[in-house]
KOLTORLUM-672723 format. One record per residue: x, y, z of N, C-alpha, C in turn; residue number from 1. Coordinates in nm, 4 decimals. Example, Ala and Ser with C-alpha at 12.3 -4.5 7.8 and 13.67 -1.06 7.14 Angstrom:
REM residues 2
SITE        n.u        n.v        n.w       ca.u       ca.v       ca.w        c.u        c.v        c.w     i
SITE     1.3190    -0.5690     0.7800     1.2300    -0.4500     0.7800     1.3200    -0.3300     0.7800     1
SITE     1.2850    -0.2250     0.7080     1.3670    -0.1060     0.7140     1.2900     0.0030     0.7870     2
REM end
This chain:
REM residues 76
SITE        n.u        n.v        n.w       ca.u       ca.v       ca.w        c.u        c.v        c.w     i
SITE     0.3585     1.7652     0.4242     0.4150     1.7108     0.3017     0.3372     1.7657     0.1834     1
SITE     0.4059     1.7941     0.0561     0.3643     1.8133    -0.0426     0.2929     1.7302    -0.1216     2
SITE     0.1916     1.6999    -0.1988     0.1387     1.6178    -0.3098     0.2804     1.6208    -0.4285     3
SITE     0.3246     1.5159    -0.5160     0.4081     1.4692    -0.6207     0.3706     1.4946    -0.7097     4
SITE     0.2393     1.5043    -0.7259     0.1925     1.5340    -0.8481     0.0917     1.6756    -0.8524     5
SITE    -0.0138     1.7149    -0.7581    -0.0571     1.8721    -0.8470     0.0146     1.9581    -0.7409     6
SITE     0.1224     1.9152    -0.5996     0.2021     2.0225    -0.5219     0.1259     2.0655    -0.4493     7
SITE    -0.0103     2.0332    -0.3863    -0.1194     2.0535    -0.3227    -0.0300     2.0217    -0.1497     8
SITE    -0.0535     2.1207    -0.0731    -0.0384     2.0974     0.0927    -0.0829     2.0469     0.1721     9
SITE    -0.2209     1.9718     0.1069    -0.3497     1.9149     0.1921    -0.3197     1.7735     0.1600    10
SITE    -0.2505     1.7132     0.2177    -0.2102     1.5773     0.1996    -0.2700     1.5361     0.3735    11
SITE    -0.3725     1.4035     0.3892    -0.3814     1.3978     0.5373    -0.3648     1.2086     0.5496    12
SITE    -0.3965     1.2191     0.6683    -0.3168     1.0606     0.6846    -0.4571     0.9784     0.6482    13
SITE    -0.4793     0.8618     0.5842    -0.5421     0.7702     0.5477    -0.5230     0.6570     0.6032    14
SITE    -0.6348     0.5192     0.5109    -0.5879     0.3982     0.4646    -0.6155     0.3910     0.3170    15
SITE    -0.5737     0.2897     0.2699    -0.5620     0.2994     0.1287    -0.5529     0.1444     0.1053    16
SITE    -0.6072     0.0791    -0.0048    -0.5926    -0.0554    -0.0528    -0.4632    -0.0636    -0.1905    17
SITE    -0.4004    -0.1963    -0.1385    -0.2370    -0.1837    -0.1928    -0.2901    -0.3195    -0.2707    18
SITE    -0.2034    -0.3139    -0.4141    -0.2260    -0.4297    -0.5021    -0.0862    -0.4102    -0.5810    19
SITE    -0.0576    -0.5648    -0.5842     0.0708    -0.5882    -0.6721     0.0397    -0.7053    -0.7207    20
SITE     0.1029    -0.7253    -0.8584     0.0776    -0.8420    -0.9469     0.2201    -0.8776    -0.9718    21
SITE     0.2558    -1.0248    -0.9121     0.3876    -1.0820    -0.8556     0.3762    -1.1847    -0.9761    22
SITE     0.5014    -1.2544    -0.9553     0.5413    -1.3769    -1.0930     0.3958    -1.4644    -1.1144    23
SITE     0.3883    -1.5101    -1.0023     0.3091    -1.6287    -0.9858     0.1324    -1.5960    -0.9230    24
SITE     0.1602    -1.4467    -0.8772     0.0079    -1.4160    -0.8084    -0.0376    -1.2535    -0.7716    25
SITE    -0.1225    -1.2785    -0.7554    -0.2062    -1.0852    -0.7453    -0.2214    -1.0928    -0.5843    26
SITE    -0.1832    -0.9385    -0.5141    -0.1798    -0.9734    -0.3552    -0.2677    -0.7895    -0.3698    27
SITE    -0.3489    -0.8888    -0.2735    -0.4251    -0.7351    -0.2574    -0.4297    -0.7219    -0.0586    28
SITE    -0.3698    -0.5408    -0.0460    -0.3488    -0.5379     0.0888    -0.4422    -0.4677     0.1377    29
SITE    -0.5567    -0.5019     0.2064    -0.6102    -0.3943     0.2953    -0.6098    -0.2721     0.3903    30
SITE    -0.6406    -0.1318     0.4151    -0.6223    -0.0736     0.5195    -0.4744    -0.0641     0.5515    31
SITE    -0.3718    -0.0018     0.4332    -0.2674    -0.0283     0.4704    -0.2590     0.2048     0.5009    32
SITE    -0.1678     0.2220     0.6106    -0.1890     0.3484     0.6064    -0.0766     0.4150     0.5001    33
SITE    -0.1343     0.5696     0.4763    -0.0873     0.6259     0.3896    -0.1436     0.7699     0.4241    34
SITE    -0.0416     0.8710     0.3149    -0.0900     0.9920     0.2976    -0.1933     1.0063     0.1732    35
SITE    -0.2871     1.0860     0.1704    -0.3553     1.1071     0.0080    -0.4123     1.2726     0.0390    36
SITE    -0.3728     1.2707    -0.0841    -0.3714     1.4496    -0.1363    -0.5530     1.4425    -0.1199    37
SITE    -0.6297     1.5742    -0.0778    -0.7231     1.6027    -0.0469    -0.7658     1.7218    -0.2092    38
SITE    -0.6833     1.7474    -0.2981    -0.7009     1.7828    -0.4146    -0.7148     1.6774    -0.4907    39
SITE    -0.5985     1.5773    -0.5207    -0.6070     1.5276    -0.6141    -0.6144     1.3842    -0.6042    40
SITE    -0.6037     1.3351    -0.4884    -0.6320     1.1654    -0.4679    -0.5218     1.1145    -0.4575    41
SITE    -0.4315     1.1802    -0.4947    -0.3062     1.0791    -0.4669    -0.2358     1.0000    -0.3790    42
SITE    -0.1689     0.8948    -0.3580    -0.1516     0.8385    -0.2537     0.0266     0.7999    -0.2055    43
SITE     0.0429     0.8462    -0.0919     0.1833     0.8212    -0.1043     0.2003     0.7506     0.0657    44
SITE     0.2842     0.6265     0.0214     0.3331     0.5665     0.1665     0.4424     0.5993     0.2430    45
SITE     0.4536     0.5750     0.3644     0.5930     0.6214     0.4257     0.6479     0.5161     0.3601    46
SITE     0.7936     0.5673     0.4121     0.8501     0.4295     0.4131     0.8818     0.3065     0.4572    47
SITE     0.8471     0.3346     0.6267     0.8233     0.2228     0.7114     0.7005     0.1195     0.6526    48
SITE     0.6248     0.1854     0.5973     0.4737     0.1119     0.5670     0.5375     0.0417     0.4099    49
SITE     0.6617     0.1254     0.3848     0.6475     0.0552     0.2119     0.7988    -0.0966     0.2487    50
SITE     0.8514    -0.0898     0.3518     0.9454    -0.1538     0.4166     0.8324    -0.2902     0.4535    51
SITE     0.7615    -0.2945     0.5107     0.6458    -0.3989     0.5637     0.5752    -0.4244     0.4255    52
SITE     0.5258    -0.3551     0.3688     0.4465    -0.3881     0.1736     0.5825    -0.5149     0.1686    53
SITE     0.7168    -0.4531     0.1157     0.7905    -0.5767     0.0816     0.8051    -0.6632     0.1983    54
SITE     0.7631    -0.6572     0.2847     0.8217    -0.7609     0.3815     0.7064    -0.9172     0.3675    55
SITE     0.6197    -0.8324     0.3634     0.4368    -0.9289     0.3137     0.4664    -1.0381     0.1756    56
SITE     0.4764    -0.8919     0.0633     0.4918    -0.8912    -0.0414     0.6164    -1.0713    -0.0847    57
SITE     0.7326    -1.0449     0.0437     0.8300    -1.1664     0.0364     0.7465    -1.2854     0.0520    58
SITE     0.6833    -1.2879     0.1669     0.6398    -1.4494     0.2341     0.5148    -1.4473     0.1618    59
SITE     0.4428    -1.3643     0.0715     0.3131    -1.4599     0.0032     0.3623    -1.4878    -0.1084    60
SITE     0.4941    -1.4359    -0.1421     0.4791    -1.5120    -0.2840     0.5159    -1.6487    -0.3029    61
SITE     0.5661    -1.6966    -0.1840     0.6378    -1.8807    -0.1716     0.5071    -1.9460    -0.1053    62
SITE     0.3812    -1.8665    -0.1087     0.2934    -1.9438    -0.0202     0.1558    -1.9538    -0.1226    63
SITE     0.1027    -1.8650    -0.1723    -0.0031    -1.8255    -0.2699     0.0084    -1.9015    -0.4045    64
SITE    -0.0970    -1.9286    -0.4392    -0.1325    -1.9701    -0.5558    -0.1755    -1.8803    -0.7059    65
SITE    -0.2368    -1.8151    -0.6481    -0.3512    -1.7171    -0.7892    -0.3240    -1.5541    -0.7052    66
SITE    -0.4155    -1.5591    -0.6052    -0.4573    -1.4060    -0.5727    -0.4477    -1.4507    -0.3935    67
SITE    -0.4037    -1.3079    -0.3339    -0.4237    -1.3637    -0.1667    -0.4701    -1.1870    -0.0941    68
SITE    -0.5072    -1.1789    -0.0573    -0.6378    -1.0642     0.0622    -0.5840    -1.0857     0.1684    69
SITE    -0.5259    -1.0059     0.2527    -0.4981    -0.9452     0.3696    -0.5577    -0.8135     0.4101    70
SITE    -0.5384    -0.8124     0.5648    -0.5241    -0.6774     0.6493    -0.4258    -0.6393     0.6676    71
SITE    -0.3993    -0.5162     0.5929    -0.2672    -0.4607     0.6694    -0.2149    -0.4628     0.8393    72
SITE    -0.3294    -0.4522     0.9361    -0.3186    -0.4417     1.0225    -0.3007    -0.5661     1.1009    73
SITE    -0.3348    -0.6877     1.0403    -0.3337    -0.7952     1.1020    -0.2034    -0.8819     1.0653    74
SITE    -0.1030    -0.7861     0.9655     0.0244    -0.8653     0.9240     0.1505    -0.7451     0.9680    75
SITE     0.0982    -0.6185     1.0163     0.2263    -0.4835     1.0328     0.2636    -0.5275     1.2002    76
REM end
């Protein structure tokens, strides 16, 4: 796969920490996997992994208060 942004070929498989700031709360995801460019840092998810982000992303927001910390691996 290509990098999106400097077009770099050296994209290799990772983990990466995922954060979204929802109506009511901040969800930060641990160790979630991903690609990241080895030039430029960038980070890009499949889509199976970005299919599970919203799937998380659904059930903490009817459950959380402020901020909530997960493992990716302990909710995929």
């Amino acid at each position: 796969m290509r990098c999106l942004v400097c077009k770099s070929e050296r994209m290799e498989e990772s983990t990466n920490t995922y954060f979204a700031q929802l109506e009511n709360c901040y969800v930060i995801i641990e160790n979630v996997p991903c690609l990241k460019c080895l030039q430029c840092g960038e980070v890009v998810y499949p889509m199976s992994v970005m299919e599970t982000i919203d799937e998380i992303l659904g059930k903490v927001e009817n459950v959380t208060s402020k901020i909530f910390i997960m493992d990716y691996s302990q909710a995929a």
